[in-house]
VEXDREN-2710 file (C-alpha; in Angstrom, 1 decimal):
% VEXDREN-2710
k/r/px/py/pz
1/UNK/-0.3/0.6/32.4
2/UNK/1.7/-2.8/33.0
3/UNK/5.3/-2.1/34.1
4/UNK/7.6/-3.0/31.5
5/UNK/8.9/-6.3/31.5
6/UNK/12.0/-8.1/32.1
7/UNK/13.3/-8.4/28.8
8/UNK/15.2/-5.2/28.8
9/UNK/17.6/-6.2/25.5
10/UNK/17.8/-2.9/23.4
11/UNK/18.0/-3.0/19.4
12/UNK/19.2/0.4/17.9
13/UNK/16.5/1.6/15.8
14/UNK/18.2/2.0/12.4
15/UNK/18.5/6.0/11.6
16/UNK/17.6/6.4/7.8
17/UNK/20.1/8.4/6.2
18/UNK/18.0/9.6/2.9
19/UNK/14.8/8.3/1.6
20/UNK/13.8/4.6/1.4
21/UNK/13.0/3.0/-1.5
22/UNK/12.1/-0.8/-1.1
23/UNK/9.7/-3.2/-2.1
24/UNK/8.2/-5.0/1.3
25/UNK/6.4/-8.5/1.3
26/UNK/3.9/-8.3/3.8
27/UNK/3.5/-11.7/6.0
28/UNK/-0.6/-12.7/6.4
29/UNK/-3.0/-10.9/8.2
30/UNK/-3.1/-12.2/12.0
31/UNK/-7.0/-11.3/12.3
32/UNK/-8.0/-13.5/9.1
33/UNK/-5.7/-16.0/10.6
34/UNK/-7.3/-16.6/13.4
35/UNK/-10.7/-16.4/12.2
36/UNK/-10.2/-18.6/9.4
37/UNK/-8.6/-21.2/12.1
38/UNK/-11.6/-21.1/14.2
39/UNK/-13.9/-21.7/11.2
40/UNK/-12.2/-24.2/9.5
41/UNK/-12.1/-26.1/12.7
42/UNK/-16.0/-25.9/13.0
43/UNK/-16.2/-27.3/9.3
44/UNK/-18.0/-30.2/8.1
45/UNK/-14.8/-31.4/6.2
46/UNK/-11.7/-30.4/6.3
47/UNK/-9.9/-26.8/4.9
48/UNK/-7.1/-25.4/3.7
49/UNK/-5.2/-22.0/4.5
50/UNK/-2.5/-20.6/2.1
51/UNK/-0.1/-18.5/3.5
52/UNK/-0.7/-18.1/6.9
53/UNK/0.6/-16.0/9.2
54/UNK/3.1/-18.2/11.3
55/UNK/3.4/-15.7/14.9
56/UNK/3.3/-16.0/18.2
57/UNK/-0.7/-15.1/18.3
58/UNK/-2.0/-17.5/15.7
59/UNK/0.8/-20.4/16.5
60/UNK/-1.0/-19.9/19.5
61/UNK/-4.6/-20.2/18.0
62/UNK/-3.4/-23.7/16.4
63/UNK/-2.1/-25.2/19.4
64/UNK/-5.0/-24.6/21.0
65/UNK/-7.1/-25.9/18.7
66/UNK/-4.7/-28.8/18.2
67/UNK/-5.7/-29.2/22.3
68/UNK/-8.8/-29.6/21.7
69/UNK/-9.2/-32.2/19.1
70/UNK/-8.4/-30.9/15.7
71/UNK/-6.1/-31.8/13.2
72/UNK/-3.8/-28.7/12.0
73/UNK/-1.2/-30.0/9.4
74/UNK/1.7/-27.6/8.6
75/UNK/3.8/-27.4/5.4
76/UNK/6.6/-24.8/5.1
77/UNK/7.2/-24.7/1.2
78/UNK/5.6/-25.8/-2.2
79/UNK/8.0/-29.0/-2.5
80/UNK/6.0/-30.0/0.3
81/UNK/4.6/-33.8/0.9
82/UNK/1.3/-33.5/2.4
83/UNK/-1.1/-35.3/0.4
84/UNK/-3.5/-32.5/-1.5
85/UNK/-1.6/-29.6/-0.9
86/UNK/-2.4/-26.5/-2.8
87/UNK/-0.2/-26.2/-5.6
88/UNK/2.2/-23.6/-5.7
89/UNK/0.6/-22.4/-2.2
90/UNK/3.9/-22.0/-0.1
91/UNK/3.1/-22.6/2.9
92/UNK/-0.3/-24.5/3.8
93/UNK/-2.2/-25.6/6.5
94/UNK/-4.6/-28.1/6.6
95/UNK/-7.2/-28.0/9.0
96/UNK/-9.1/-31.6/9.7
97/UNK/-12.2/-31.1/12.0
98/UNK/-12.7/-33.7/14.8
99/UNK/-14.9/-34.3/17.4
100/UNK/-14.0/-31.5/20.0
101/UNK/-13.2/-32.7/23.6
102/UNK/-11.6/-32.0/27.3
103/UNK/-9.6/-32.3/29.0
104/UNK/-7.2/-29.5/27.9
105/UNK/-5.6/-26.3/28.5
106/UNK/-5.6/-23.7/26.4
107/UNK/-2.3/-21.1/27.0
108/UNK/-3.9/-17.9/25.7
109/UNK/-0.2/-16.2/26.1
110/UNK/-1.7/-12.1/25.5
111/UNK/-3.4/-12.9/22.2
112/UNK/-6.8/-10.7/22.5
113/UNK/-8.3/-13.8/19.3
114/UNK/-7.0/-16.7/21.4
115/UNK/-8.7/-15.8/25.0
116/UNK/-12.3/-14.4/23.2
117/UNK/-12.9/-16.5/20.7
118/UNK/-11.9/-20.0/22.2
119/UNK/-14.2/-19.8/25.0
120/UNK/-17.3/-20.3/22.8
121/UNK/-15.6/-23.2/21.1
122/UNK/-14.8/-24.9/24.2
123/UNK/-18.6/-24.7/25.2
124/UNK/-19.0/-27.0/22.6
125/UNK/-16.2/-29.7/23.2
126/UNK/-16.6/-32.5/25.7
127/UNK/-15.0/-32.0/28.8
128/UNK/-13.3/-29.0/30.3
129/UNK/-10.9/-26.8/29.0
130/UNK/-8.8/-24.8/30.9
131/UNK/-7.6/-21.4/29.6
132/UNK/-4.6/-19.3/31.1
133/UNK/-1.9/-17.0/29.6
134/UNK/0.7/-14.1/30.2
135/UNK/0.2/-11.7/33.3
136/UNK/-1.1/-9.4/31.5
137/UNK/-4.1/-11.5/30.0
138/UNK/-5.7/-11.7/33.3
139/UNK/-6.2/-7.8/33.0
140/UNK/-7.7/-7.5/29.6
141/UNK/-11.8/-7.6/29.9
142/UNK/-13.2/-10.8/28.9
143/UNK/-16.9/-10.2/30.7
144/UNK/-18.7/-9.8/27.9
145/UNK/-18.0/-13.4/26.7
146/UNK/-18.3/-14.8/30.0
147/UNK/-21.4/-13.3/30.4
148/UNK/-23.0/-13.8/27.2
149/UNK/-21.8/-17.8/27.1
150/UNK/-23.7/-18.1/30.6
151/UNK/-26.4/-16.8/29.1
152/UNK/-26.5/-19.1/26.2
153/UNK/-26.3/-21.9/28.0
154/UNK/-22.7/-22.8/29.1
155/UNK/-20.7/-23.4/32.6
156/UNK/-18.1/-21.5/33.1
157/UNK/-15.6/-21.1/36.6
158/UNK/-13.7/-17.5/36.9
159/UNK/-14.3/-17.2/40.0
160/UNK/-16.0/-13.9/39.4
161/UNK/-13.3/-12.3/37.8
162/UNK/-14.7/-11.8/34.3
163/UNK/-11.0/-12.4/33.2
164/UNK/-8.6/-15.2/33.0
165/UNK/-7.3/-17.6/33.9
166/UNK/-11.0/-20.1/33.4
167/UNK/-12.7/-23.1/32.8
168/UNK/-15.2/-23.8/30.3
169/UNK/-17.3/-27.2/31.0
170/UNK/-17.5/-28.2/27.3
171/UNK/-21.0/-30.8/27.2
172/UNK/-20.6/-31.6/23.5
173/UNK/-23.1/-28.8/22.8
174/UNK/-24.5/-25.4/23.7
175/UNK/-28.4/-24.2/23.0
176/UNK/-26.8/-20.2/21.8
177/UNK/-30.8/-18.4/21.3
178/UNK/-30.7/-14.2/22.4
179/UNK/-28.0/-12.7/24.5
180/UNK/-27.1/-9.1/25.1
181/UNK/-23.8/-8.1/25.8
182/UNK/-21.6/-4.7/26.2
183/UNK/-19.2/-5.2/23.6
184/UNK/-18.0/-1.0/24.1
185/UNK/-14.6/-2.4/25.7
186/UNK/-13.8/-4.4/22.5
187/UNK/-15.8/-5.7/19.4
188/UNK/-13.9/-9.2/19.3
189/UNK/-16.9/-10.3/22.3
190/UNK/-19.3/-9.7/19.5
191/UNK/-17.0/-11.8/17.0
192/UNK/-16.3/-14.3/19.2
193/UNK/-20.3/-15.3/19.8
194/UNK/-20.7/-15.0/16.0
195/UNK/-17.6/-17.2/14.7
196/UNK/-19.4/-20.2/16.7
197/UNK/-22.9/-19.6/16.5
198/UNK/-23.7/-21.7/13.2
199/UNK/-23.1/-25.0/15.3
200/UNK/-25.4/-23.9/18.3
201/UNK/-28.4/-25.8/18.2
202/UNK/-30.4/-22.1/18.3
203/UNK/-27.7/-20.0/16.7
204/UNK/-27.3/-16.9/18.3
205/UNK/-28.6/-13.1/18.3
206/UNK/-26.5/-10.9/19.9
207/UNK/-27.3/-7.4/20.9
208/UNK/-25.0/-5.0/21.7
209/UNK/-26.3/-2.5/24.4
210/UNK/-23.1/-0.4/25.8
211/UNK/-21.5/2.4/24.6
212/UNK/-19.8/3.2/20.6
213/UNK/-18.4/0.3/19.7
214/UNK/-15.0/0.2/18.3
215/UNK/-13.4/-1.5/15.8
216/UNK/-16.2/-2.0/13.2
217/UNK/-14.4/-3.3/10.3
218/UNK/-13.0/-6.4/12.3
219/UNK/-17.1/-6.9/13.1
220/UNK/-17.4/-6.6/9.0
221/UNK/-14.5/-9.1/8.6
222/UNK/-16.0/-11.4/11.0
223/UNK/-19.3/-11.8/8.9
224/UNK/-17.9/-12.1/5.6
225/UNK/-15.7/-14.7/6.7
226/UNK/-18.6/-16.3/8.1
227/UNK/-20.7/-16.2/4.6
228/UNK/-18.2/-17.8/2.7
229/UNK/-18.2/-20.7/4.7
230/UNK/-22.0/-21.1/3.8
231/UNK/-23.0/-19.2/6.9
232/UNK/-26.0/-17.0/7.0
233/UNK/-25.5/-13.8/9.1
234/UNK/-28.4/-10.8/9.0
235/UNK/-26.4/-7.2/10.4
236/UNK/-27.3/-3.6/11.2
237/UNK/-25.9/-2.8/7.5
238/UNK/-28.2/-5.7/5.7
239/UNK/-31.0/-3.8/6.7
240/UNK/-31.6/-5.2/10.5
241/UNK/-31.8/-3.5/13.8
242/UNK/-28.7/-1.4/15.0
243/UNK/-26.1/-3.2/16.9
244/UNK/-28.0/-6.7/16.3
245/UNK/-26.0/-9.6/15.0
246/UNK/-28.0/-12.7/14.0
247/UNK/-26.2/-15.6/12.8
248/UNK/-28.8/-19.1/12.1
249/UNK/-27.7/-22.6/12.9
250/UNK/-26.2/-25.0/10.4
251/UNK/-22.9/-26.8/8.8
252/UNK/-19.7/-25.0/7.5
253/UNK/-18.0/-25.2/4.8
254/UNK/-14.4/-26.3/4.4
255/UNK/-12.5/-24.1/2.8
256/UNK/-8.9/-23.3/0.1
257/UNK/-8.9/-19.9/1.5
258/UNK/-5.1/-17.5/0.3
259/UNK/-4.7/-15.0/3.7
260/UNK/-4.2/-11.5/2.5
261/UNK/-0.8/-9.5/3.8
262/UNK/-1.9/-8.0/7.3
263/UNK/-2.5/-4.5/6.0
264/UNK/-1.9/-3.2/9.8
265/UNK/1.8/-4.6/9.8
266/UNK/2.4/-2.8/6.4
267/UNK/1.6/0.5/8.7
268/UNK/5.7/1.2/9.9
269/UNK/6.7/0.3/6.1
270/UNK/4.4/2.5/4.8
271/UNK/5.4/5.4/7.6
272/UNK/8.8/4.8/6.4
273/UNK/8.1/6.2/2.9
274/UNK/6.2/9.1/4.7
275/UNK/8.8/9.8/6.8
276/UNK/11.9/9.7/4.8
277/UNK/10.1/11.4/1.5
278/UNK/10.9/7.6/0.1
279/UNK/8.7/5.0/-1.7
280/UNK/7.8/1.8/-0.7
281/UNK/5.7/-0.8/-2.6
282/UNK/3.9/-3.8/-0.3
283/UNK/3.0/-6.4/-2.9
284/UNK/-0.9/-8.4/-2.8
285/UNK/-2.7/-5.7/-1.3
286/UNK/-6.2/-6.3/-1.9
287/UNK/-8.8/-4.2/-4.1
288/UNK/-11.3/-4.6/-1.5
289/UNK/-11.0/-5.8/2.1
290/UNK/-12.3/-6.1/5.6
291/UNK/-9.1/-5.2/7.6
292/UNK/-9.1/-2.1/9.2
293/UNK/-5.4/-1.7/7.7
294/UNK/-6.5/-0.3/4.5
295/UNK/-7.4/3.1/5.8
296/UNK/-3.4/3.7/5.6
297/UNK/-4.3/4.5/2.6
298/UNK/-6.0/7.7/3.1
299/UNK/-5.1/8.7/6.9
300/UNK/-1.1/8.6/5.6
301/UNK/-2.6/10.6/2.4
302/UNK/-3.6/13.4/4.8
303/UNK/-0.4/13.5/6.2
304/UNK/1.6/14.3/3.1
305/UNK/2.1/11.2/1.1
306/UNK/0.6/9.7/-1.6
307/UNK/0.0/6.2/-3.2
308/UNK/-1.3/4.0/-6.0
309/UNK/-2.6/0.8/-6.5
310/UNK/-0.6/-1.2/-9.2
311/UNK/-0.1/-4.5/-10.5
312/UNK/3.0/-4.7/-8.2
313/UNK/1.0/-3.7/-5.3
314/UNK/0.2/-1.1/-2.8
315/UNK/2.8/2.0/-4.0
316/UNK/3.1/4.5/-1.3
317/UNK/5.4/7.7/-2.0
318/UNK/6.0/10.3/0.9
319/UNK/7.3/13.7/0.1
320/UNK/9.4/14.5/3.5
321/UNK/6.7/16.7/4.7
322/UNK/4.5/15.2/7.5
323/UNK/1.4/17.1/8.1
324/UNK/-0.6/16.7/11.6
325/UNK/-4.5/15.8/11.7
326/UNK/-7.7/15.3/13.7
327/UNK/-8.9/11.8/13.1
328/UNK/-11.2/9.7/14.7
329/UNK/-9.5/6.1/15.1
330/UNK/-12.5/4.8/16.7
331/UNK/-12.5/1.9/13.5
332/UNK/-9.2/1.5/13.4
333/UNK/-7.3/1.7/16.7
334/UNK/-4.7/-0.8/16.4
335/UNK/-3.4/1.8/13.6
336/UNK/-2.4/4.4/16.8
337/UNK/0.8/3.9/17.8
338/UNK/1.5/4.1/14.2
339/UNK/0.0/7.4/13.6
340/UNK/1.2/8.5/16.6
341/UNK/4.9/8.1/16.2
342/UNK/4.7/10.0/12.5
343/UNK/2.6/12.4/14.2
344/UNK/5.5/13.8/16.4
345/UNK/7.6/14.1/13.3
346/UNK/5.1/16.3/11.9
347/UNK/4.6/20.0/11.3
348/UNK/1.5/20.7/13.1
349/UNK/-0.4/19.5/16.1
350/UNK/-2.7/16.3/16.0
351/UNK/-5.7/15.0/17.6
352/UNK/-6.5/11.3/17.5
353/UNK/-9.9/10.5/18.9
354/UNK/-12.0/8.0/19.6
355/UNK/-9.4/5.2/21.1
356/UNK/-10.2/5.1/24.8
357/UNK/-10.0/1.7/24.2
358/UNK/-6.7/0.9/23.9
359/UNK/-6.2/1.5/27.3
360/UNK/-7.4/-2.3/27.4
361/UNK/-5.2/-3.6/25.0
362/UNK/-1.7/-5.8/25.3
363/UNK/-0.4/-2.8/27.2
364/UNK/-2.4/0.8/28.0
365/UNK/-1.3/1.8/24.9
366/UNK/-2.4/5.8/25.6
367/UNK/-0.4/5.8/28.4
368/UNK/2.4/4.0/27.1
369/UNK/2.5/5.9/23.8
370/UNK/2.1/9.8/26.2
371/UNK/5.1/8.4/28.5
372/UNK/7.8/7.3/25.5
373/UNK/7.3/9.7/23.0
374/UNK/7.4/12.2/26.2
375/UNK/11.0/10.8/27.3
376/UNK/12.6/11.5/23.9
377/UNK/11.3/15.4/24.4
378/UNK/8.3/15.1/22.6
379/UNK/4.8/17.0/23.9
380/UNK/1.9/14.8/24.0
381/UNK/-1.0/14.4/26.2
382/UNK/-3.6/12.0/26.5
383/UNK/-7.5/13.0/26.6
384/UNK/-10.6/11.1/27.3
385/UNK/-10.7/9.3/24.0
386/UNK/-7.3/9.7/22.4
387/UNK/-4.1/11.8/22.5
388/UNK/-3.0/15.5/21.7
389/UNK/0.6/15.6/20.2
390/UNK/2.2/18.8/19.7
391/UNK/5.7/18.3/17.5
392/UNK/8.9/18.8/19.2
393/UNK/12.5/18.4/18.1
394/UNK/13.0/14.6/19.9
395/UNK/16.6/13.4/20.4
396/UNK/17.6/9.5/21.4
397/UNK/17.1/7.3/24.3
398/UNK/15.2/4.7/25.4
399/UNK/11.7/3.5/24.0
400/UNK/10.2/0.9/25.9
401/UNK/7.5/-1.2/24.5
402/UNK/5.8/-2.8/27.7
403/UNK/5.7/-6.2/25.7
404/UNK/3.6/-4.5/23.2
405/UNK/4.7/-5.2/19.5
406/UNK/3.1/-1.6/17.8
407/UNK/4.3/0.1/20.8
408/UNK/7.8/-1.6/19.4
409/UNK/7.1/-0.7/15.4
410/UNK/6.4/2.6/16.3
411/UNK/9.8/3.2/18.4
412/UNK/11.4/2.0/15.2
413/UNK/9.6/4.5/13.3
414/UNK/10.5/7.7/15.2
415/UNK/14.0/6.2/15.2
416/UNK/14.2/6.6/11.0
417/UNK/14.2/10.3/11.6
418/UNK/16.4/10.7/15.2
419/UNK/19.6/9.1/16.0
420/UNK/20.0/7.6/19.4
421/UNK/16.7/5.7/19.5
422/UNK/17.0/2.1/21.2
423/UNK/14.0/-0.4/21.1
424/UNK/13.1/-2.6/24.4
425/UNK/12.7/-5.9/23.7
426/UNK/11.7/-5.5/20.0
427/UNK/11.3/-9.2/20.0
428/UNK/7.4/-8.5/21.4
429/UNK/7.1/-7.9/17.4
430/UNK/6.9/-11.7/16.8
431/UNK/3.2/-11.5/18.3
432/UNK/2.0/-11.1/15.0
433/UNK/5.1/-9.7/12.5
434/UNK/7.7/-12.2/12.8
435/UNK/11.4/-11.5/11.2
436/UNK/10.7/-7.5/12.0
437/UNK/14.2/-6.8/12.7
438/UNK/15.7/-8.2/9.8
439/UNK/12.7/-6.8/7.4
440/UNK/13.4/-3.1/8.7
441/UNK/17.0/-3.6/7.7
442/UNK/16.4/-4.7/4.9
443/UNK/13.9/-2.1/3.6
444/UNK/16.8/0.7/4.5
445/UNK/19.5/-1.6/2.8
446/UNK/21.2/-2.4/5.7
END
């Protein structure tokens, strides 16, 4: 686990003093985001995204990209002046493909989208392109894409690290053709081969050959995005071999594309209603989506809550009775923390499985989660593949997040139901949920 950082500001985590009934607009979905930057940018003609998610991460994407060559214009309301805005849209960006090229540096800051699936982009620029970012970036694993771009025919320098900071030797092109990678540590190393893959001169198989590999739905997400920008992509669930992603060469479409809410940043809103016995309604949540967010739905379900979708949106109702469970979060990991925290309000043990994993993410998030619920008297223990958590009767302190925004959501959710809780550095929340401060007030009607 990375020490905690220097920002060591504490916000007091607002203690809810009866159940919360709000309505919650949802910024968009950092995942679709990014993709749907990276895309656009491999277009044939230019695209438009409405309502994107303006955060750290996918301001990060942009700039990149920007780096590199392409044109991202930004409006910031509907009055805006941008010739062929979307109407009524909000805010837009448009996204004007160029001629990728080097020299450049990419700064990746500790955005998991940014350092995996710029790489195979950069193989096809002209000229290098450096890529750096936060500390803890040079820990996370980044092999898999190294590894599998070598294969395909690029020039990397890492120094044989397999992490950051690199440099890809862009030379205009890159053949792509078969490549086998372990993709067990995360699934973005098979996204980031696929999101590029139509403009490699072979395409690109790639075969995963390691152990279960996490985080399915973003894999799922990946190709849809992929077909409706004309892409043709044959998966294990079409029929094809297990763990075998073929994606065939060609152009992409530019898209007008609306970003749904991010359904994983509803999570603390929606544990609010769970905790407290309260309602709270998240407006524009899909019917049917790829984000692994939407299995709030029934995971908070088993916990004791219970919801509906409406014309107004996602309605989530707890009834002040948190329940434990044994789950296996191998799909949906980022949703831990989240779970976690109303886990050690609960009323019975849990058992999360199935997240090794996010011992590799912005912080060791197992680790992390043991230590802090721990320190404010709580009983949990980490296993192989998850965490144990026996409830306790927690009292206040500190909660640090180790720069890690859901370690910093899920501090303020344990804070709803005991006093005396104090978030470090809940600014890390601007990674991908900007304004969370002033939306968690504002849900509790402060």
């Amino acid at each position: 686990m990375t020490e905690t950082p220097a920002n060591t500001a504490l916000w007091p985590a607002p203690h809810a003093s009866g159940a919360v009934t709000a309505t919650v607009h949802v910024p968009g979905s950092k995942s679709v985001t990014n993709r749907a930057l990276v895309l656009a940018a491999l277009a044939a003609e230019p695209g438009w995204l409405r309502r994107p998610l303006r955060s750290r991460d996918t301001l990060l994407m942009a700039d990149a990209l920007r780096a590199m060559g392409v044109g991202i214009e930004e409006t910031v309301s509907s009055s805006s002046t941008v010739a062929g805005a979307p109407e009524g849209s909000g805010e837009a960006w448009r996204v004007i493909p160029s001629g990728l090229h080097g020299p450049a540096t990419v700064d990746v800051g500790n955005a998991g989208t940014v350092m995996r699936f710029l790489p195979p982009v950069a193989a096809l620029a002209d000229g290098p392109i450096r890529f750096d970012g936060d500390p803890r970036s040079y820990e996370r694993p980044l092999t898999g894409v190294i590894d599998g771009l070598r294969v395909l025919g690029a020039r990397i320098d890492d120094d044989n690290r397999g992490a950051l900071p690199l440099t890809v030797h862009g030379a205009g092109a890159l053949d792509g053709g078969s490549v086998e990678i372990d993709a067990s540590s995360s699934s973005q190393f098979v996204s980031a081969l696929l999101l590029s893959a139509p403009r490699f001169n072979q395409g690109v198989e790639v075969r995963h050959v390691g152990g279960a590999l996490p985080s399915m739905p973003h894999i799922r997400m990946t190709v849809d995005m992929l077909r409706a920008v004309g892409a043709q992509v044959d998966t294990p669930e079409a029929g094809g071999e297990p763990n075998v992603w073929r994606v065939t060469p060609g152009a992409l479409l530019g898209r007008d594309l609306t970003i749904e809410p991010d359904l994983s940043n509803a999570q603390p809103f929606l544990a609010a209603a769970l905790v407290t016995g309260g309602t709270v309604t998240i407006p524009d949540w899909p019917a049917h989506t790829t984000q692994p967010g939407d299995a709030l739905r029934e995971i908070f379900t088993e916990m004791g809550g219970s919801c509906e979708l409406t014309q107004a949106g996602l309605v989530f109702t707890g009834t002040g009775s948190i329940h434990g469970l044994d789950v296996d979060l191998s799909e949906v990991g980022e949703l831990t923390p989240g779970i976690a925290a109303a886990a050690a309000l609960a009323d019975s043990p849990s058992t999360l499985r199935g997240v090794a994993h996010l011992r590799l993410h912005e912080t060791d998030r197992l680790a992390a989660l043991t230590k802090e619920i721990n320190e404010l008297g709580g009983d949990v223990t980490e296993t192989a593949d998850g965490l144990h958590i026996r409830p306790r009767p927690l009292h206040g302190g500190v909660f640090h997040t180790y720069d890690d925004h859901r370690m910093a959501t899920a501090g303020a959710v344990i804070g709803l139901a005991v006093d005396g809780v104090r978030i470090e550095n809940v600014g890390t929340t601007a990674k991908t949920l900007p304004d969370f401060p002033e939306l968690w007030t504002g849900m509790l009607g402060n």
